[in-house]
C-alpha positions as CSV (number, residue, x, y, z in Angstrom):
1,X,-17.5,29.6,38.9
2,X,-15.5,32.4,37.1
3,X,-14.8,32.1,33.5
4,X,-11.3,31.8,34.0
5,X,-11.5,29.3,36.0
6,X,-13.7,27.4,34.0
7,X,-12.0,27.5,31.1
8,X,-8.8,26.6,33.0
9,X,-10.8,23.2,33.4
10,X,-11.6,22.7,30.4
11,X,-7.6,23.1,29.5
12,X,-7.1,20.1,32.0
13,X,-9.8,17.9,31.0
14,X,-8.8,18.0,27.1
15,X,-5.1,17.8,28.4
16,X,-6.0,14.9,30.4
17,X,-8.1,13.2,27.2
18,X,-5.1,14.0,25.0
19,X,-3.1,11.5,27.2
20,X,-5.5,9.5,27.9
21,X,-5.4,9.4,24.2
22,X,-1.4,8.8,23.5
23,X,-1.6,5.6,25.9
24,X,-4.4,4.0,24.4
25,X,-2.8,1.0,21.5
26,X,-3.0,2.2,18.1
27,X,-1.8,0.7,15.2
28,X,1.7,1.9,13.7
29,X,3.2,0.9,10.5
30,X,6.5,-0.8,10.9
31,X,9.6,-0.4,8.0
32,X,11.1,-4.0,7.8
33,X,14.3,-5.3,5.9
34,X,13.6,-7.2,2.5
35,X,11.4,-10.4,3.3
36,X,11.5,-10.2,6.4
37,X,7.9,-9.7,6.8
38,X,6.7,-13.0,8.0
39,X,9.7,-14.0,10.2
40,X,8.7,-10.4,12.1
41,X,5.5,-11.0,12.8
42,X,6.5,-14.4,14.0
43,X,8.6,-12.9,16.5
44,X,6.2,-10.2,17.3
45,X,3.4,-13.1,18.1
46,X,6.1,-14.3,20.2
47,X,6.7,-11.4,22.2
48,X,2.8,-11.3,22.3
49,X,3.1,-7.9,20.1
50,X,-0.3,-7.7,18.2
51,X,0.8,-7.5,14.4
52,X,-1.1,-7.7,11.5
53,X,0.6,-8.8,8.3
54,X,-1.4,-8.5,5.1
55,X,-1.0,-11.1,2.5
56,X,-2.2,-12.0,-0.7
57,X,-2.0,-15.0,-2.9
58,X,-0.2,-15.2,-6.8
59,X,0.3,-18.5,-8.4
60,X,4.3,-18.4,-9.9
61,X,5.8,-21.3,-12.4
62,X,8.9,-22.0,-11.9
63,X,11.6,-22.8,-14.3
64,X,11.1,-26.1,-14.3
65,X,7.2,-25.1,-14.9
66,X,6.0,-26.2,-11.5
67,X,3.2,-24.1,-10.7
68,X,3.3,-23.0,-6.9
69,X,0.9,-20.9,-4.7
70,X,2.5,-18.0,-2.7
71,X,1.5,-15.8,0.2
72,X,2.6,-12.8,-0.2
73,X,2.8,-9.6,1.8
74,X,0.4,-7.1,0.3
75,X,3.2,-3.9,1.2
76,X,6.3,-5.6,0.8
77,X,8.8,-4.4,3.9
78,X,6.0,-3.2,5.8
79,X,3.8,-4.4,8.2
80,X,1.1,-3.2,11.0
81,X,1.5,-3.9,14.7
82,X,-1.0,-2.8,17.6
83,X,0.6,-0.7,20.7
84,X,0.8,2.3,23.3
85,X,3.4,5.2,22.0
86,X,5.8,4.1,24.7
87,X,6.1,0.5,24.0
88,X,7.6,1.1,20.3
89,X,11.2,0.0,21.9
90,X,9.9,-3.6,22.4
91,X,8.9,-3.2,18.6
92,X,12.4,-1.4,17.6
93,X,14.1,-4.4,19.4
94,X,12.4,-7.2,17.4
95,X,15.0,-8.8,15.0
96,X,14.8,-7.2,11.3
97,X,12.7,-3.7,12.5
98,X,14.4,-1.1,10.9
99,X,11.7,2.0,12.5
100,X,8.1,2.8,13.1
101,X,6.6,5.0,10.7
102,X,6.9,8.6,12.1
103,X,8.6,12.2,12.8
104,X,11.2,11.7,15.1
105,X,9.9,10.4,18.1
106,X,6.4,10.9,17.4
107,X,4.8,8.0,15.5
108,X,1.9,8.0,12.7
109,X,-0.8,5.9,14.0
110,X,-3.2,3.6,11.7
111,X,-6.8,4.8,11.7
112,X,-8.4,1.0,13.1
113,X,-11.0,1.5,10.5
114,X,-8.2,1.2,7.7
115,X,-6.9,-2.0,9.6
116,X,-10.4,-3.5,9.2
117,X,-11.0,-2.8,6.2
118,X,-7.2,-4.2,4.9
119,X,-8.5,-7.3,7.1
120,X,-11.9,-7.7,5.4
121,X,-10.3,-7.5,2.0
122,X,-7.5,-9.8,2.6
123,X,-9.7,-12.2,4.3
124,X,-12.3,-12.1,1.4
125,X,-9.1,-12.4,-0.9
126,X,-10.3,-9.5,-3.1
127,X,-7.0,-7.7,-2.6
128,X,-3.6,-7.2,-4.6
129,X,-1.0,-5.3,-5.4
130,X,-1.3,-3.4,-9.0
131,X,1.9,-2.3,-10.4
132,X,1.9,1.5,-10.5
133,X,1.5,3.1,-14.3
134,X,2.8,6.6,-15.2
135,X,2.4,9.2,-17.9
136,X,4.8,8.0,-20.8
137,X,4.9,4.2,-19.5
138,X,4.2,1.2,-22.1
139,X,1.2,-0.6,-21.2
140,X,-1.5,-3.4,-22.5
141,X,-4.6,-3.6,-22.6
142,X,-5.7,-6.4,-20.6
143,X,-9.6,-6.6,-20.8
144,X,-12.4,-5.8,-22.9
145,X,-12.4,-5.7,-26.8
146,X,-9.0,-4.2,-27.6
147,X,-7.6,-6.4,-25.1
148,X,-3.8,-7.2,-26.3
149,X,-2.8,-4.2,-27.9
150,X,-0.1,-2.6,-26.2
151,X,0.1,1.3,-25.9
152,X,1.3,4.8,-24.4
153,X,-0.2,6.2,-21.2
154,X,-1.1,10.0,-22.3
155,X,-3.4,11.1,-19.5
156,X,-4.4,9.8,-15.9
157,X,-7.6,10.7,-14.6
158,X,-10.7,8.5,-13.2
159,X,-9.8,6.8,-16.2
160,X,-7.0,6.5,-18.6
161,X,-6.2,7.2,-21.7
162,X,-3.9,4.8,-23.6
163,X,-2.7,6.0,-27.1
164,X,-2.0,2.6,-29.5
165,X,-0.6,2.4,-32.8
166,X,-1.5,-0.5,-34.9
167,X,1.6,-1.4,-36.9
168,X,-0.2,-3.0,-39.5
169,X,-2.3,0.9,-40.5
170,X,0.9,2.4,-39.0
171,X,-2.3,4.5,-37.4
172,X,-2.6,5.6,-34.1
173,X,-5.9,5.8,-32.0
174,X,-6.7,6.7,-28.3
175,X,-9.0,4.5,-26.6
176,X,-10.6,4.6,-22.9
177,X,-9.8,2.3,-19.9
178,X,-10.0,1.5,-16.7
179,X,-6.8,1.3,-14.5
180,X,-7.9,-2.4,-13.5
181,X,-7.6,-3.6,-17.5
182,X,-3.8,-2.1,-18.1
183,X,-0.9,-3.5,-16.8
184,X,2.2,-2.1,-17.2
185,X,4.9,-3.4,-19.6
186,X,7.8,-0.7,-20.1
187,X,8.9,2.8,-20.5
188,X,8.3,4.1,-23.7
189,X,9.0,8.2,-22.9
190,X,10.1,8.8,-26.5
191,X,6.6,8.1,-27.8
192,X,4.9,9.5,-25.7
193,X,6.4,12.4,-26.6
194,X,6.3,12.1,-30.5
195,X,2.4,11.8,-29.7
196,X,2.3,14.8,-27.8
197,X,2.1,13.6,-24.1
């Protein structure tokens, strides 16, 4: 066999695994509208559409200080269903779809081992949402021994530096956390500055 003509083979077979490839299901992120999330992947286990909707758990009082357990979805207006490229329209025609994640009309598919490993956390129920903190943003310290004292965010790395001033010393000292004992509790972008951020 010639070189060209082996090589023209080898065109064919990858050609032929490449669309092999495109009709095998993958998962695809779906955009919903505002909760929405559940009542999609109702209809999508209707339409026997394979979906996977990941939801975590946060206990809210209400105003009437009735403490209730919720299920929540993990990415709110998004959700994760299991198809072949061409059957998106059946996903685009479920009620409250707004699009598949993508370019166009080529989708972004879900590596499987994210999937499992969004399932494997949810199921264990060792996943959350954390509110996203930025350079400049108010936060508090919510673990270890300066937990309480409220700060600036001056520097994001593997961990973060939160400047605090005590009013008491009107002092200010820098201390070292992780991002798991901040949460976030306003802008504060004038500080920052004044403390050189």
């Amino acid at each position: 066999m010639s070189e060209v003509a082996g090589s023209f083979l080898q065109v064919v077979d990858n050609a032929a695994l490449v669309k092999a490839n495109a009709s095998a299901p993958s998962w695809f992120a779906v955009f919903t509208t505002p909760r929405h999330e559940k009542r999609i992947a109702l209809h999508c286990q209707e339409r026997k559409i394979e979906s996977f909707l990941p939801l975590y758990q946060e206990t809210r009082q209400w105003k009437n200080r009735c403490k209730v357990k919720l299920e929540l979805p993990l990415f709110p207006n998004y959700l994760f269903v299991h198809i072949e490229r061409h059957e998106r329209f059946r996903v685009l025609n479920v009620p409250g779809v707004v699009s598949i994640l993508g370019a166009g009309t080529d989708l972004f598919p879900v590596e499987d081992g994210y999937i499992a490993a969004l399932r494997s956390g949810v199921e264990a129920r060792k996943i959350e949402p954390h509110p996203q903190v930025e350079i400049g943003d108010r936060v508090r310290i919510t673990a270890g021994a300066m937990a309480g004292l409220e700060g600036v965010l001056i520097r994001k790395k593997n961990e973060l530096r939160v400047v605090v001033k005590v009013a008491l010393l009107e002092r200010c000292m820098a201390i070292e956390v992780t991002t798991a004992d901040v949460e976030h509790v306003g802008s504060a972008g004038v500080l920052a500055r004044a403390v050189g951020a």
